[in-house]
DONUKOL-535288 format. One line per 4 residues: number of its first residue (from 0); their letters; for each residue x, y, z of C-alpha. Coordinates in Angstrom, 2 decimals. Each point is the difference from the previous one (the first is absolute). Layout:
BEGIN
NUM = A = X/Y/Z  ... .
This chain:
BEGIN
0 = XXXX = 119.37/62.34/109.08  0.63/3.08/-1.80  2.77/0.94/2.34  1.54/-3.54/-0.67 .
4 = XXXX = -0.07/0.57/-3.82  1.83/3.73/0.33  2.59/-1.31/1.97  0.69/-3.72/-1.25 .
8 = XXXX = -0.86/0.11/-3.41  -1.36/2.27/-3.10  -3.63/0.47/-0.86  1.11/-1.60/-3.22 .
12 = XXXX = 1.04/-3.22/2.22  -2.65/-0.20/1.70  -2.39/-0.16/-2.01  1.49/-2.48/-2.63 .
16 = XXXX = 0.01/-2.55/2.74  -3.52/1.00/0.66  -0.70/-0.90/-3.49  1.49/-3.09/-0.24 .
20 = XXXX = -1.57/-1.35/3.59  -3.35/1.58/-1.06  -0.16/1.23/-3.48  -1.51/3.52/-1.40 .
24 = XXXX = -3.14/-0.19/3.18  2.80/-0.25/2.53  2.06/2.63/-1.90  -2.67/2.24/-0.14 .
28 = XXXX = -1.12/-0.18/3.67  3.76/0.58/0.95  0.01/3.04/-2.66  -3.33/1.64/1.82 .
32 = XXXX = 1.57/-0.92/3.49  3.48/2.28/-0.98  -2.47/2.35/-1.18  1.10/-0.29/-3.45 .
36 = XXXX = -3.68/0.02/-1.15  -3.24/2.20/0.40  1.91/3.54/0.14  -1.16/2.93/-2.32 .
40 = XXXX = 1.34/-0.44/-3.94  1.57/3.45/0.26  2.49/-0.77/2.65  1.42/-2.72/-2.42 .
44 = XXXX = -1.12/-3.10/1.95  1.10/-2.73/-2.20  1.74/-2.81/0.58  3.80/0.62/-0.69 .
48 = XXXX = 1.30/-1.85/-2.65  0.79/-3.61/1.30  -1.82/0.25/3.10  -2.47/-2.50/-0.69 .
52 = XXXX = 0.36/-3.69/-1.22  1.00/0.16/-3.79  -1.26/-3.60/-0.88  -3.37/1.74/0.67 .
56 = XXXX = 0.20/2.19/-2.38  2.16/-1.86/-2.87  -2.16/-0.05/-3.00  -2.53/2.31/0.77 .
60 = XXXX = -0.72/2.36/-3.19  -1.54/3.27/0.02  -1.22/2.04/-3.05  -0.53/3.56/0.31 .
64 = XXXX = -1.88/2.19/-1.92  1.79/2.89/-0.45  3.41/1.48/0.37  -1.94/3.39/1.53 .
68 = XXXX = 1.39/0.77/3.60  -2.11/-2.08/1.64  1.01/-3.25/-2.15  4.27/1.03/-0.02 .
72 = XXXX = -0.93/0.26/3.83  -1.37/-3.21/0.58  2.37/-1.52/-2.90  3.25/0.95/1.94 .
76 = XXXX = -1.31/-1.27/3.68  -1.31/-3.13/-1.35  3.51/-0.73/-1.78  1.61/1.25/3.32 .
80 = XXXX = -2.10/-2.94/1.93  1.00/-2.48/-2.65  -2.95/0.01/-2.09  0.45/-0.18/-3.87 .
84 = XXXX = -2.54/2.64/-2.00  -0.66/1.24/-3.14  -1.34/3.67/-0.72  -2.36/0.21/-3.32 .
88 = XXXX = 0.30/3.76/-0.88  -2.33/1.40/-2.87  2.43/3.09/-0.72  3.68/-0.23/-1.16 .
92 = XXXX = 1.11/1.83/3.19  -0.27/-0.23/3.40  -1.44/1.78/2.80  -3.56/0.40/-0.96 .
96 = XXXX = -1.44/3.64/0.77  3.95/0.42/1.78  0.39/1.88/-3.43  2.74/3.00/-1.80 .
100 = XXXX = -1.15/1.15/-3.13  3.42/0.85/-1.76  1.08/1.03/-3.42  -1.15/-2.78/-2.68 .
104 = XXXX = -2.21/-1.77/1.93  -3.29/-0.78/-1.67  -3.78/-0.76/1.41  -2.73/-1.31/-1.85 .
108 = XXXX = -3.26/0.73/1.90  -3.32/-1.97/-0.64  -1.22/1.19/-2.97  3.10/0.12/-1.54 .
112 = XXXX = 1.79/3.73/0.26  3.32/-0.56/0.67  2.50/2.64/0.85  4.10/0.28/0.25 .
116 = XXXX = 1.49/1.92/2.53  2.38/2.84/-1.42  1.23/1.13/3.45  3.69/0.83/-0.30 .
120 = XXXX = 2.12/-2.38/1.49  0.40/-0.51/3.25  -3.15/1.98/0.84  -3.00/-2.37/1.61 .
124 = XXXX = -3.57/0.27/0.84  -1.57/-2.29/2.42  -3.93/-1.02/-0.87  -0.52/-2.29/2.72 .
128 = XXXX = 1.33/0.40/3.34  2.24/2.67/0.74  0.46/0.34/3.97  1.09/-1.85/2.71 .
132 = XXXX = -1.16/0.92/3.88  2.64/-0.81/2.09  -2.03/-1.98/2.18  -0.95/-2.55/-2.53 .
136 = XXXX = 1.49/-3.38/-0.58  1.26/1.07/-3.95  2.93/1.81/1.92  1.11/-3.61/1.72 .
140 = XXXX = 0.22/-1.18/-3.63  1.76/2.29/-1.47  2.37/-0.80/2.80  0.09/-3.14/-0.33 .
144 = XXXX = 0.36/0.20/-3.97  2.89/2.88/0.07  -2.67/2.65/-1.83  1.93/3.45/1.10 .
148 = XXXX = -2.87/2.67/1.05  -0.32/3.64/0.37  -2.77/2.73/1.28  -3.01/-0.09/-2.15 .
152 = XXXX = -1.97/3.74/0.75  -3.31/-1.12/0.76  -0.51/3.64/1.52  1.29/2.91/-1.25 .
156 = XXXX = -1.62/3.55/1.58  1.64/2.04/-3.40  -2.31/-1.98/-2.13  -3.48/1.15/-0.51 .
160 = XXXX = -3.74/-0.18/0.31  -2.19/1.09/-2.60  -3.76/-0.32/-0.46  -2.77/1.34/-2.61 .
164 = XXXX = -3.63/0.57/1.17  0.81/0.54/3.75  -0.16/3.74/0.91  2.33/3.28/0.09 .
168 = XXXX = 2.59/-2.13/-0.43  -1.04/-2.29/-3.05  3.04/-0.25/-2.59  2.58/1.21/1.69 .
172 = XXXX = 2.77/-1.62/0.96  0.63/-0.05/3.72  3.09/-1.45/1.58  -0.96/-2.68/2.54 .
176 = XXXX = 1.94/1.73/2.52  -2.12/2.80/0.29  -3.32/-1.80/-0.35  1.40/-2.63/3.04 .
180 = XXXX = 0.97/3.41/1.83  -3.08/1.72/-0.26  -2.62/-3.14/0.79  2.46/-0.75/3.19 .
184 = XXXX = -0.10/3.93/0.49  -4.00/0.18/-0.15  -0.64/-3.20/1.76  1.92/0.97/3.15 .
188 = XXXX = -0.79/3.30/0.47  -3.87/-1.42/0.14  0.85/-2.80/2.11  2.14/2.55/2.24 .
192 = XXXX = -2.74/2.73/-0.08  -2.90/-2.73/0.94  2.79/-1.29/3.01  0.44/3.32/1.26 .
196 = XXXX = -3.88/0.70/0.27  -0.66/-2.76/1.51  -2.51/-1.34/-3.35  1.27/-3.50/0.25 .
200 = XXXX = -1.58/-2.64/1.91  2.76/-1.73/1.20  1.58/-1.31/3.53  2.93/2.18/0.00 .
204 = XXXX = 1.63/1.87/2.57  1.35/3.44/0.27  2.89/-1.28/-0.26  -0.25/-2.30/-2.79 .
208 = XXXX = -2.19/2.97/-1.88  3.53/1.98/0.29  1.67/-2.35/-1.43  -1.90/-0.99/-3.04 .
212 = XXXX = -0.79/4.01/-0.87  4.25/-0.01/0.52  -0.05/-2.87/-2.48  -2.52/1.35/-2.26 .
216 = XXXX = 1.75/3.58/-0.06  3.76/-2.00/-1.57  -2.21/-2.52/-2.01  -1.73/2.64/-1.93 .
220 = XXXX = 2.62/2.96/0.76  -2.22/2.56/1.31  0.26/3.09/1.48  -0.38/1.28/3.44 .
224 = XXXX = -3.64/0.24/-0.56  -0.58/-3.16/-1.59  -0.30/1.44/-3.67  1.60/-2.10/-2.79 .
228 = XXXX = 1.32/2.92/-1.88  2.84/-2.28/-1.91  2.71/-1.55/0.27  3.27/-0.45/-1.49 .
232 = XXXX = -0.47/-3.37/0.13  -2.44/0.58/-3.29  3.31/1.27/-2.25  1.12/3.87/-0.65 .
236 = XXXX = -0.61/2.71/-2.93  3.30/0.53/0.76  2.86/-2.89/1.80  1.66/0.98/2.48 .
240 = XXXX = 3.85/0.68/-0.63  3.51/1.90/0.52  0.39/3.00/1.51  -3.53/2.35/0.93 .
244 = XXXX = -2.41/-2.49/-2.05  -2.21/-1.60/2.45  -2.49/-1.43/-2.40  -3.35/1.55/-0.58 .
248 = XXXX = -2.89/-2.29/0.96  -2.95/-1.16/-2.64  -3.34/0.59/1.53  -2.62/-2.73/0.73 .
252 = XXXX = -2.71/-0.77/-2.28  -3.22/0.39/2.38  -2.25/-2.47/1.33  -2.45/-0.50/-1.97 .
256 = XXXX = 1.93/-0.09/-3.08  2.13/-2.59/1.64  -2.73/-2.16/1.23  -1.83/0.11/-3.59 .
260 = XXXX = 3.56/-0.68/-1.88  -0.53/-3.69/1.70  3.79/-0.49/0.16  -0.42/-0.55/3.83 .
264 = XXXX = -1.33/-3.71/-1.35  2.93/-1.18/-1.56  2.08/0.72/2.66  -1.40/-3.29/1.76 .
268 = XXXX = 1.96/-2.28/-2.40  3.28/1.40/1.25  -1.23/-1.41/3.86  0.03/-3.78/-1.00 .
272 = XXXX = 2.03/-2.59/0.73  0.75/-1.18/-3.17  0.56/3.57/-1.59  2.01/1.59/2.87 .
276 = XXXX = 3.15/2.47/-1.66  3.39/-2.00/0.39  -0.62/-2.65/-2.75  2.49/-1.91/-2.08 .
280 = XXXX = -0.08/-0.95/-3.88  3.40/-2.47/-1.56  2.53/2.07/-1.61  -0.75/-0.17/-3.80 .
284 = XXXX = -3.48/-1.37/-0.05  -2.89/-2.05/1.89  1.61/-2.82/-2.32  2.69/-0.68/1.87 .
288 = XXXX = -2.24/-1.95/2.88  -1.03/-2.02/-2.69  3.57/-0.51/-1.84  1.76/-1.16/3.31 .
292 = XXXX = -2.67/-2.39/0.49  0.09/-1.69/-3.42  3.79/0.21/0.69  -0.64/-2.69/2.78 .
296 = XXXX = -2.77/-2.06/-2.02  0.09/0.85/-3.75  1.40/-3.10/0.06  -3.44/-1.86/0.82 .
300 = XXXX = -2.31/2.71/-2.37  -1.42/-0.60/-3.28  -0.79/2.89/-1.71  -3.14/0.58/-2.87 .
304 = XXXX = -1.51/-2.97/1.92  -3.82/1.32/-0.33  -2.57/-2.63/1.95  -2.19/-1.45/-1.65 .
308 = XXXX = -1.32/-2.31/2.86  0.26/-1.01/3.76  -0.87/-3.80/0.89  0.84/-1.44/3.23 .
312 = XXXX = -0.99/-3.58/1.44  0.07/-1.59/3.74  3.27/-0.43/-1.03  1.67/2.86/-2.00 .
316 = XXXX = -0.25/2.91/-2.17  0.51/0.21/-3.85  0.31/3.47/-1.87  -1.05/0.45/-3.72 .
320 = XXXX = 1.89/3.09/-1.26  1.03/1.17/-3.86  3.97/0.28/-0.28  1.76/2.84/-1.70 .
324 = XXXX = 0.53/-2.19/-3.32  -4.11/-0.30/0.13  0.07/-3.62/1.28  -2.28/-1.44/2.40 .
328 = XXXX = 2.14/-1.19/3.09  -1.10/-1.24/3.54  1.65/0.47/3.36  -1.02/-2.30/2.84 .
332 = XXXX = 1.03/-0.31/3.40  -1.35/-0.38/3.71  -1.14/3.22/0.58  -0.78/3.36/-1.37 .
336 = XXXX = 0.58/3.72/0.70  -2.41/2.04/-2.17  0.61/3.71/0.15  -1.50/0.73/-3.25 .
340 = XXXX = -1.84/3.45/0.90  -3.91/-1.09/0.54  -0.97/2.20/-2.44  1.72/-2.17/-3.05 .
344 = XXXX = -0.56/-3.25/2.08  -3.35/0.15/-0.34  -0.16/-0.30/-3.45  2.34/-3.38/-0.03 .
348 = XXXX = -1.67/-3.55/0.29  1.17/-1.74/3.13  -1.03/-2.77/2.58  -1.38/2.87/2.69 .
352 = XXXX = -2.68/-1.15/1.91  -3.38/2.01/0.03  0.92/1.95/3.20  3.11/0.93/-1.09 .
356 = XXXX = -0.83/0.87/-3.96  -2.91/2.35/1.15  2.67/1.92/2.23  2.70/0.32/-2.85 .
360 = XXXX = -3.14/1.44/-2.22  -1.43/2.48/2.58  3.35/2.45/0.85  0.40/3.06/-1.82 .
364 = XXXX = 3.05/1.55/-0.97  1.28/3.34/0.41  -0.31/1.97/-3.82  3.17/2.24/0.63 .
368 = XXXX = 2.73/1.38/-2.95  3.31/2.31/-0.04  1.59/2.00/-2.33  3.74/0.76/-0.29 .
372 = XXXX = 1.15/2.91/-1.75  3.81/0.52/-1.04  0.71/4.08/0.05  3.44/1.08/-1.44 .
376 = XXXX = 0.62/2.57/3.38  -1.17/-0.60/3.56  -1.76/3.01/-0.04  -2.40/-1.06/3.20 .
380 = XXXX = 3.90/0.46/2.05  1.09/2.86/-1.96  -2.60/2.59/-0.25  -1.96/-1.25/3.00 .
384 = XXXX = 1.80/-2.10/2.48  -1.51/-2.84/0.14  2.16/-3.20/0.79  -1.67/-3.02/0.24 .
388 = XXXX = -3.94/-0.47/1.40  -3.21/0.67/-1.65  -2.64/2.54/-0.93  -3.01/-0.88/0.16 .
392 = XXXX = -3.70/0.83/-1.86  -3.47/-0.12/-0.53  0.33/-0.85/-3.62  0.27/-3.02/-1.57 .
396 = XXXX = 3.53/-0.12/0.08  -0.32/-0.15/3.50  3.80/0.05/1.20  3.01/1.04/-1.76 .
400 = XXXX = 2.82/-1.42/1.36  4.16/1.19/0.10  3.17/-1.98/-0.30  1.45/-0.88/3.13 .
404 = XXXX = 3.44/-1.14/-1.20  2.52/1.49/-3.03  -0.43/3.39/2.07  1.50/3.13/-1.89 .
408 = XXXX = 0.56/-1.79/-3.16  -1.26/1.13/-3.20  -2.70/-2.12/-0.72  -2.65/-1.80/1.37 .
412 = XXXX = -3.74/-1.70/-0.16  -2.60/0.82/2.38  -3.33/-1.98/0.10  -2.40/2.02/-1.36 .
416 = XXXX = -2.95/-1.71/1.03  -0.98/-2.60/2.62  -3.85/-0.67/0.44  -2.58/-2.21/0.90 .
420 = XXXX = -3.69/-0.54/-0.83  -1.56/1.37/-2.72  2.45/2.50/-0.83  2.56/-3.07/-0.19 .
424 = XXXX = -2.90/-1.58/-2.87  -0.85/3.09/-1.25  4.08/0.56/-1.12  1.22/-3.41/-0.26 .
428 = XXXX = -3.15/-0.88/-2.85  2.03/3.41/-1.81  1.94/-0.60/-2.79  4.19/0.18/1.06 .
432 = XXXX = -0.30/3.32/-1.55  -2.99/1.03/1.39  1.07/-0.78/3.75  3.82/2.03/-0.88 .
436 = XXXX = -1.74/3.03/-0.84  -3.21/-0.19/2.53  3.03/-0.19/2.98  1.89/2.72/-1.95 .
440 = XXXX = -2.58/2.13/-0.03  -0.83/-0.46/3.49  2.98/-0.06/1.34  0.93/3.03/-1.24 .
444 = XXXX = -2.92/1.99/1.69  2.80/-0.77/3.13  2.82/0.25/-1.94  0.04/2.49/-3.27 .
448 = XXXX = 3.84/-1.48/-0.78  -1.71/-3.87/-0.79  -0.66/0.64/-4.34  3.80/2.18/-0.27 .
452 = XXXX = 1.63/-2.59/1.58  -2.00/-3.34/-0.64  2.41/-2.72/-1.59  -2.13/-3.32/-0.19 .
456 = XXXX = -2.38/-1.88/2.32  -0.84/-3.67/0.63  -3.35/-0.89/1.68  -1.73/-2.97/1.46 .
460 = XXXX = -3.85/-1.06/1.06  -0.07/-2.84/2.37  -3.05/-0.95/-0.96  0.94/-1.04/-3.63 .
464 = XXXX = 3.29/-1.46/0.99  0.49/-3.67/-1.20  0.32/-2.47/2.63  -1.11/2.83/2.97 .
468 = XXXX = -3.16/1.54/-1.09  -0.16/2.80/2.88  2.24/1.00/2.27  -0.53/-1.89/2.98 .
472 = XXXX = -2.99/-1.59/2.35  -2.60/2.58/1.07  -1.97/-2.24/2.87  -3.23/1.62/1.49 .
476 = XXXX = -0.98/-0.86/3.92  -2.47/-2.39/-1.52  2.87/-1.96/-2.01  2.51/-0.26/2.87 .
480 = XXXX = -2.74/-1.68/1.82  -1.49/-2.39/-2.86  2.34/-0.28/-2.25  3.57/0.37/1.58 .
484 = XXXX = 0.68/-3.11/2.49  -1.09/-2.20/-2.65  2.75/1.72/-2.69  2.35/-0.74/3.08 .
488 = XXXX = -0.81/-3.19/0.67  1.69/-2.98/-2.66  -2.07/-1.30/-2.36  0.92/-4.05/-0.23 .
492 = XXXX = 3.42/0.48/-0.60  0.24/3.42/-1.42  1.30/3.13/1.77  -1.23/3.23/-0.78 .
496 = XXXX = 2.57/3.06/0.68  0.84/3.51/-0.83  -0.90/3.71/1.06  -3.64/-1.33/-0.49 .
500 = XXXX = 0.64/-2.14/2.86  0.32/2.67/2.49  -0.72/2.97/1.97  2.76/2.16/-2.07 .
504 = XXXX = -1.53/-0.23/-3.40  1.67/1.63/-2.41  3.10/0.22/2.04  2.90/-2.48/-1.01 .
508 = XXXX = 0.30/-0.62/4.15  -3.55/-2.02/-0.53  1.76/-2.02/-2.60  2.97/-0.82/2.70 .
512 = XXXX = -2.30/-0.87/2.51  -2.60/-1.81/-2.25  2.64/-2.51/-0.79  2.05/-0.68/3.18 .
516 = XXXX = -3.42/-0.88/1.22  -1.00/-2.54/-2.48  3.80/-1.09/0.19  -0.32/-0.71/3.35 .
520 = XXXX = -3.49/-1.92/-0.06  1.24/-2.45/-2.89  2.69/-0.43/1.83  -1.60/-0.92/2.62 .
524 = XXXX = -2.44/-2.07/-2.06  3.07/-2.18/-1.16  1.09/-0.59/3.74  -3.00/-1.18/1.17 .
528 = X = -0.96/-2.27/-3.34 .
């Protein structure tokens, strides 16, 4: 049959006279036979726009909560399959934590300290997500949605480690080059050493022994003898250069104050999947996801639309929210998308039932915050050649992290901080104030140019932002047993979906695939009703 249908008519065809022979159960038999069903969300499985019977669909209503990624997703492939929606949206923008922080934007955070963001114009500072892997579904979007891209420096060898309390080489600053050089260094020369003598217990050959001590001796750069004496690899006192300069080599730190240092433990992070170097960020701001999106369905959003209450019946869904002029409104349709971040849903009155209400109540969220400080010379390119990446600490600060666009240009803003945990409490409960000058202070332990050349700051805790209240869903084993297949399953007729809703939490990928998914099984729903 399928060969039939590629040769004497469309897909489209085909299934239209399906649906009127059969209606939406023979439609969606013929839709699973083509194989236009039961495929993975991120290779984009949905129904093409027209593909299935339209009278099926006519009329069908669904109200979103939420014009986050997750609810823009599922708002722009509904309205591509013919559904009609409407997005509720408690903010006045779009995007959700897809957020720039630009010059005169203002945030209120529980509690009521609100802060304006002096940054000079056409500076930025992202407080939500601020990296793309390249692997990850965001970059389809921004194809899809025109958002231009370029190299974010996730890892950057000229930036630094530094750590207090750790050894010989407590507060200094070390450049990760040389730390990475030395650990590789040590580590092979005592593999090497324990190949060569025959110390390992393992079914090698002669041969293959060669071979790895070979291996070992250009992985770590050793000598003849296997001694890791240094490398170049580690940086120079002196570069090499015109004429007779050959560069003068730095010596390694030693052993032991290498493996006390602890920077070996970071080095980890860099290995992932998700945090692997060649990553991508939109030109001019995370925004700019969210912005093309709202370019396709602003048209459906209603912003300041805070929920008051979710009903639903056998037969529909009805959605209690306050409207930006203080009135009490109610949107209703056949089905809703909730991607209201548990952590706020929790706290609104709706028709859950017991098993699913216990589940919303029971995930944590992540308690993260950022900092982004606007300094009036890029001194970290300057005076230390640093372009891009991130140093990272034991302090509270945790990470500082450098511009990776506007390269060579005068000025710039660096975050200052990123943290989790109690450190994240401990600076986001600060006064604004209070948190400027704690990162100052740190931050200049690293770098002595931070007070000289400090301009302004703007910060953010996650955990007393309005409508987010953390940063994203921290599961445990024990809740992605108990707790997640019943936030993934639909409750009556509501649809829970977001970053939550997936195994890439606080990634905006878990928001793309959160919602193609619960696209797809309404969808589905509908054709077999």
């Amino acid at each position: 049959m399928t060969e039939q249908v590629g040769t004497q008519m469309s897909r489209r065809q085909f299934l239209m006279q399906v649906g009127k022979a059969g209606g939406a159960v023979a439609v969606y038999s013929a839709m699973s036979t083509l194989g236009l069903l039961g495929q993975s969300a991120s290779a984009a499985t949905l129904p093409p726009p027209g593909e299935v019977n339209a009278a099926q669909r006519n009329g069908k209503r669904i109200v979103i909560l939420g014009a986050g990624l997750a609810g823009m997703t599922a708002a722009l492939e509904m309205t591509k399959a013919g559904y009609e929606c409407v997005i509720l949206e408690a903010r006045s923008r779009p995007g959700g934590r897809n957020w720039t922080i630009r010059r005169g934007d203002a945030v209120t955070e529980t509690g009521g300290v609100k802060q304006v963001a002096r940054f000079d114009e056409g500076l930025y500072f992202n407080p939500g997500p601020a990296r793309i892997p390249q692997h990850h579904i965001t970059m389809k979007y921004c194809r899809e949605l025109g958002v231009p891209l370029e190299v974010f420096g996730n890892v950057n060898d000229a930036a630094y480690f530094y750590s207090e309390n750790v050894g010989p080489l407590s507060g200094k600053k070390i450049r990760k080059r040389e730390a990475k050089a030395d650990v590789r260094g040590y580590t092979s020369e005592l593999l090497a050493k324990a190949v060569d003598r025959n110390a390992l217990n393992l079914p090698l050959t002669e041969s293959d022994k060669e071979k790895l001590v070979a291996y070992l001796r250009r992985e770590g750069d050793l000598d003849a003898d296997l001694f890791y004496k240094g490398s170049g690899r580690r940086g120079y006192k002196v570069l090499p250069g015109g004429g007779e300069t050959p560069g003068v080599r730095e010596d390694p730190y030693n052993l032991s104050a290498i493996i006390q240092s602890g920077f070996g433990n970071s080095f980890n992070s860099e290995y992932s999947l998700d945090q692997q170097m060649m990553m991508f960020q939109p030109v001019g701001g995370m925004d700019q996801i969210g912005k093309a999106f709202a370019r396709k369905v602003g048209h459906v959003i209603r912003y300041q639309a805070v929920v008051q209450r979710i009903r639903q019946s056998e037969s529909g869904v009805s959605v209690t929210y306050r409207a930006d002029d203080g009135s009490v409104q109610e949107a209703t349709g056949d089905y809703c998308i909730c991607t209201i971040p548990l952590s706020v849903l929790k706290d609104i009155p709706a028709d859950f039932s017991k098993e699913m209400s216990e589940a919303i109540g029971k995930i944590s969220y992540a308690t993260t915050g950022k900092i982004g400080f606007q300094f009036r010379r890029r001194f970290w390119e300057i005076d230390e050649g640093i372009y891009s990446g991130m140093t990272t600490t034991n302090m509270d600060i945790n990470q500082i992290w450098y511009p990776s666009s506007d390269y060579l240009s005068r000025k710039g803003i660096v975050v200052g901080y990123y943290n989790f945990g109690e450190a994240a409490v401990q600076l986001g409960d600060m006064s604004l104030a209070e948190r400027e000058e704690y990162a100052l202070k740190q931050g200049a332990k690293i770098h002595p140019q931070y007070h000289k050349e400090f301009e302004t700051s703007f910060s953010i805790a996650w955990h007393k932002t309005t409508y987010n209240m953390g940063g994203w869903a921290s599961y445990s084993a024990a809740d992605r047993k108990d707790y997640y297949p019943t936030l993934n399953k639909p409750d009556g007729r509501i649809y829970l979906a977001g970053e939550h809703l997936s195994y890439l939490t606080g990634w905006m990928a878990g928001a793309f695939e959160s919602a193609l998914l619960t696209v797809k099984a309404i969808q589905e729903r509908v054709m077999k009703a």
